[in-house]
N, C-alpha and C positions, 0 to 999 in steps of 0.2 A: 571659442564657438565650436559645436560637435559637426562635426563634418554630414553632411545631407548625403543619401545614397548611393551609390553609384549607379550609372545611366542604365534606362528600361531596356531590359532583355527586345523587346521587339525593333529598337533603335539600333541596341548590340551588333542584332547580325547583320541588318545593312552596311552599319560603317564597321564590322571588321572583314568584309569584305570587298571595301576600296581601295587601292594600289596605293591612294595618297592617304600622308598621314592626317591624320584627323585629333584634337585632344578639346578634352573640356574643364575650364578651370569654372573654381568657385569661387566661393570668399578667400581674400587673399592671396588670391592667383594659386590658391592649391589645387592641385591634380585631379580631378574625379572621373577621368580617365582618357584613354587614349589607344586605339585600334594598333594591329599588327604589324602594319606600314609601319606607324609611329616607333612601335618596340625596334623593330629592326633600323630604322634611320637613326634613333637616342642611344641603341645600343644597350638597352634594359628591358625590365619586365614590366609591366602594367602594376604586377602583383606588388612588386617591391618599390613603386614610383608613389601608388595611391595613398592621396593624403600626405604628399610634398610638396613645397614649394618648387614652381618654375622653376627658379634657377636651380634645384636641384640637376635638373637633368641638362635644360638650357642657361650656358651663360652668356646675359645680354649686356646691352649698356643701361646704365641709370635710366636716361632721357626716354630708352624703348619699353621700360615695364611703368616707369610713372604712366605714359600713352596706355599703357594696357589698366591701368586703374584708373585711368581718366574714361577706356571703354563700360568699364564696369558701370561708376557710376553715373555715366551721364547715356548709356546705351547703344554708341555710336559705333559705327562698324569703320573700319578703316584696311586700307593693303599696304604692305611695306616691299618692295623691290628689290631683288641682289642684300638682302639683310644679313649680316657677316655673325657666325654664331661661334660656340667656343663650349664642347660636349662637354660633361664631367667628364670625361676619359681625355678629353685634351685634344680630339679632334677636330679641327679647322668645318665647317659647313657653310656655304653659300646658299639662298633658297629665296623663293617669293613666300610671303603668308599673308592669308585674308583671315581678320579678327571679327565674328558678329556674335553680337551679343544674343542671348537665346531663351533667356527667363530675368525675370527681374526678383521675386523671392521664392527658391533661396538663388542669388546674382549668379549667373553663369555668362561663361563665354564661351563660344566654339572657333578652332584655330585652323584652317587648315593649312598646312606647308607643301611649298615646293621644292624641292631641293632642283637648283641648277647642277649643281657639281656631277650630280647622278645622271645627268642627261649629257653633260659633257662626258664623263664618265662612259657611258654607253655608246657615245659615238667615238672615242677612243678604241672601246674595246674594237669597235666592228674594223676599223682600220687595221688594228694589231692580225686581228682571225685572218682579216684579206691577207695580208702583206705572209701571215704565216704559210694559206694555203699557197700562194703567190710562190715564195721560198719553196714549200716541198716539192712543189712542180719541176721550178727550175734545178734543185739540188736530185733529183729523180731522174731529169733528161741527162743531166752533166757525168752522173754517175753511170746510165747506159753507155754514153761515149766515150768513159773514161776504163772501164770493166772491160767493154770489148775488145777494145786494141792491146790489156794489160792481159788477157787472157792466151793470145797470138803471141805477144812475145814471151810469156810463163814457157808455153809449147816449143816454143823456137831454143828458149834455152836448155830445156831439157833435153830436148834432142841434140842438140849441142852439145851437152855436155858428156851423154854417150858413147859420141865418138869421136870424144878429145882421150887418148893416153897421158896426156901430161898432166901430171897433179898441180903443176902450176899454171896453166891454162885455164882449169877444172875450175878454180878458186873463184876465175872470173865470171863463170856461168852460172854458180851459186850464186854470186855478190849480186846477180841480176834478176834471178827466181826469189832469192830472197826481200829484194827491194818492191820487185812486184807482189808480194805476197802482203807484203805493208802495204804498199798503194792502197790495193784491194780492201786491206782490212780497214785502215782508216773511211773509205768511201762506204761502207759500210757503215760503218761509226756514223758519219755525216747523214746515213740516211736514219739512225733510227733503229729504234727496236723493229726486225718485223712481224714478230709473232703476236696470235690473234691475243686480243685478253684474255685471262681466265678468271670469271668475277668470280668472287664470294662476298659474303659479308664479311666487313671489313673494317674495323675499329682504327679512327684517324690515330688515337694519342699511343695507340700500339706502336704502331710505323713510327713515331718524333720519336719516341722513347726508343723502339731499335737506333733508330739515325742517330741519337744521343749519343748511347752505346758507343757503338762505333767510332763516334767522333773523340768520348773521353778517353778509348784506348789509345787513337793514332794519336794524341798531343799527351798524354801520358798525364793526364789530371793537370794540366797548367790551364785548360779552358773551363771558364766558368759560366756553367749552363742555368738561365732561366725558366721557369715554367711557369706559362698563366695560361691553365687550361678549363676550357668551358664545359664541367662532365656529363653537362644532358644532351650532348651531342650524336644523336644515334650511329648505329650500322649503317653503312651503305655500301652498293653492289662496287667492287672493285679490285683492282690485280695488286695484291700486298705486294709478291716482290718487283714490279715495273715500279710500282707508288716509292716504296724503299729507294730504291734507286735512284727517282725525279727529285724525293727531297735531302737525298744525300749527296746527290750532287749542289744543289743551291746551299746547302750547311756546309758543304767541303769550303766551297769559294767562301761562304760565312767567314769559316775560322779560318782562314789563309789569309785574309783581309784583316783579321783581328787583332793577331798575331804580329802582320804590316804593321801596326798602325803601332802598337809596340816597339817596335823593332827601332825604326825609324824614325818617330816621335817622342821615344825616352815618358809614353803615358806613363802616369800614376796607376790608371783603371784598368783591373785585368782584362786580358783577352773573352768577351762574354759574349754569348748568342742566348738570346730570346727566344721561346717559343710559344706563341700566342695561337689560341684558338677559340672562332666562337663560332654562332648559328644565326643566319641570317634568312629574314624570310620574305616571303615574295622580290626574289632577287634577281636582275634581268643578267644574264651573264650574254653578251653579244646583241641578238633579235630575237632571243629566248629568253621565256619568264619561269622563273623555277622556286615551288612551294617554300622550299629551305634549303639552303647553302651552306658547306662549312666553309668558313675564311681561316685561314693558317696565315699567322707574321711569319716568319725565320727571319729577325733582326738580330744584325751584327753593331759591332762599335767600332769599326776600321776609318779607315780614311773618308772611306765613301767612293764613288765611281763618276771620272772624270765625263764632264758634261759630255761631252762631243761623243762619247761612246755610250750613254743610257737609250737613246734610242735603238741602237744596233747592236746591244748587246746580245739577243733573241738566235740574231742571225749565227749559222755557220762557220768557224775559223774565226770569230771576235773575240777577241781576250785581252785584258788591262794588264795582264802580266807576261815577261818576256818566255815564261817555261810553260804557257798553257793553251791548250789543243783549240784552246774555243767552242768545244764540242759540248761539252756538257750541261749547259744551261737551252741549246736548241733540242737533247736531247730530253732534256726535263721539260719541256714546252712542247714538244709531242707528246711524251706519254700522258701530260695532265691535258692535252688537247685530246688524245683519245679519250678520257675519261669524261668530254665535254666540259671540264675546266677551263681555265683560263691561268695564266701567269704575269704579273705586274712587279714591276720596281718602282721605289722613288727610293732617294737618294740625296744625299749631302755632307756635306764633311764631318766624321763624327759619327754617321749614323744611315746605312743603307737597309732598307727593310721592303725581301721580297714577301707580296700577298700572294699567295695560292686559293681561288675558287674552286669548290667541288659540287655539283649536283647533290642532294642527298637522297634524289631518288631514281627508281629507275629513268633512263633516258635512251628511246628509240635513236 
């Protein structure tokens, strides 16, 4: 049967202008379209869905799409609750959806979804943003009270060491200028970049590809690097070398986790990191709604990161391993905070994969 047209231009701009996804099937339960919510929740294009079956994009159970042909022909509208879905790309979704039927020839139906997960999601994020700004505050005060009194004894020791004669007295008052000079630089470290941005336009898959770089010289080509990159991903305003740095330290931990998991487990599977990228749109990052987002994977195949620490790993001085500063994943969580990004992990044995959010436009 030839597929009936896609929906009227004066319907179009309403519904791709609703936050919720929206789709309308035909005969068949094929595709005859579905709004820019819907692209960005499926994770595909309208262009390359139309004239699909459902479960191309959505996979459901038996029992859920028979219901959806029983809508068809008998006209009946129906809601399903907490409905458990399964992407073509393999991603897990939770959602409400209300099915109403919308012409009888040629059969339509209109679907629209709720994704719960996204709304759990979002009240997630806003907790993570508190608890960060939370963190820099406290790590701001700490580092006033710890600078001041480290600066009093720098001075103490230099004058100290002035007017000591002995070179072995002398030794001690270095040992002390220099320990304070660490302090200092580490409490530093703990705060952050603090110089202001300097946006330019800014090409995401530039930066992975430096980070790549980089990564395949320090492990001498024994890391095997993935690339699944999205190329209609535009420019956007941002500090290539602070961005460099936020995701080269989440790929350092990557491949030092990879490596683990080698090491220790006798794996078959080489040491590999992922680099996923795609464009997401109407995207809430925190209590902000933003036109298009880029999302960055950086997936590793390491052991995974032990429960008790996935929550505080963000924080200051955390680290899974006995030689590591803890520093570098709070300092990547600032710079992509200044950027009004965001940074997410999840986690499990076998497979840790941090997301990176980015605004793609400008943001006051």
């Amino acid at each position: 049967m030839a597929l009936s047209k896609p929906i009227t231009p004066s319907y179009k701009s309403i519904l791709d202008s609703l936050s919720t996804a929206v789709l309308v099937l035909g005969d068949y339960l094929k595709i005859r379209y579905f709004n820019p919510a819907a692209e960005s929740l499926f994770e595909t294009s309208m262009t390359r869905s139309f004239g699909q079956p459902f479960g191309s994009i959505l996979i459901d159970s038996e029992e859920a799409l028979e219901t959806l042909y029983a809508a068809l022909e008998n006209g009946q509208s129906y809601t399903r609750r907490e409905a458990e879905f399964t992407l073509a790309s393999g991603s897990r979704l939770t959602a409400d959806y209300s099915v109403t039927p919308i012409s009888i020839d040629p059969t339509e139906v209109l679907i629209e979804i709720q994704p719960r997960d996204r709304l759990l999601r979002i009240t997630r994020e806003e907790d993570i943003i508190s608890q960060q700004e939370t963190t820099r505050i406290l790590v701001r005060g700490m580092a006033h009270e710890i600078k001041n009194p480290l600066g009093g004894i720098r001075g103490a020791a230099q004058l100290l060491d002035r007017e000591l004669n002995d070179e072995d007295q002398r030794e001690y008052t270095r040992v002390i200028i220099d320990e304070a000079d660490r302090l200092r630089s580490l409490v530093d470290r703990m705060l952050g970049p603090n110089k202001a941005l300097k946006l330019a336009p800014t090409n995401i898959h530039e930066i992975l590809e430096r980070v790549g770089t980089l990564l395949e010289a320090e492990s001498k080509g024994r890391l095997l690097f993935r690339r699944d990159y999205d190329p209609s991903i535009p420019e956007f305003p941002g500090d290539k070398e602070q961005l460099i740095q936020a995701f080269l330290n989440i790929a350092r931990n990557a491949m030092e986790a990879a490596f683990e998991n080698q090491n220790d487990h006798d794996s078959d599977e080489p040491p590999t990191i992922t680099f996923r990228t795609r464009a997401l749109r109407q995207f809430t990052i925190g209590n902000r709604r933003h036109r298009l987002v880029c999302r960055v994977n950086v997936i590793d195949n390491g052991p995974g990161i032990p429960s008790e620490l996935r929550q505080n790993i963000f924080y200051p001085m955390i680290s899974g391993r006995a030689s590591g500063t803890g520093l570098g994943l709070s300092i990547t969580q600032s710079i992509i905070g200044q950027h009004h990004g965001l940074v997410e992990c999840d986690s499990e044995p076998g497979q840790t994969d941090f997301t990176i959010f980015l605004p793609l436009e400008d943001t006051p």
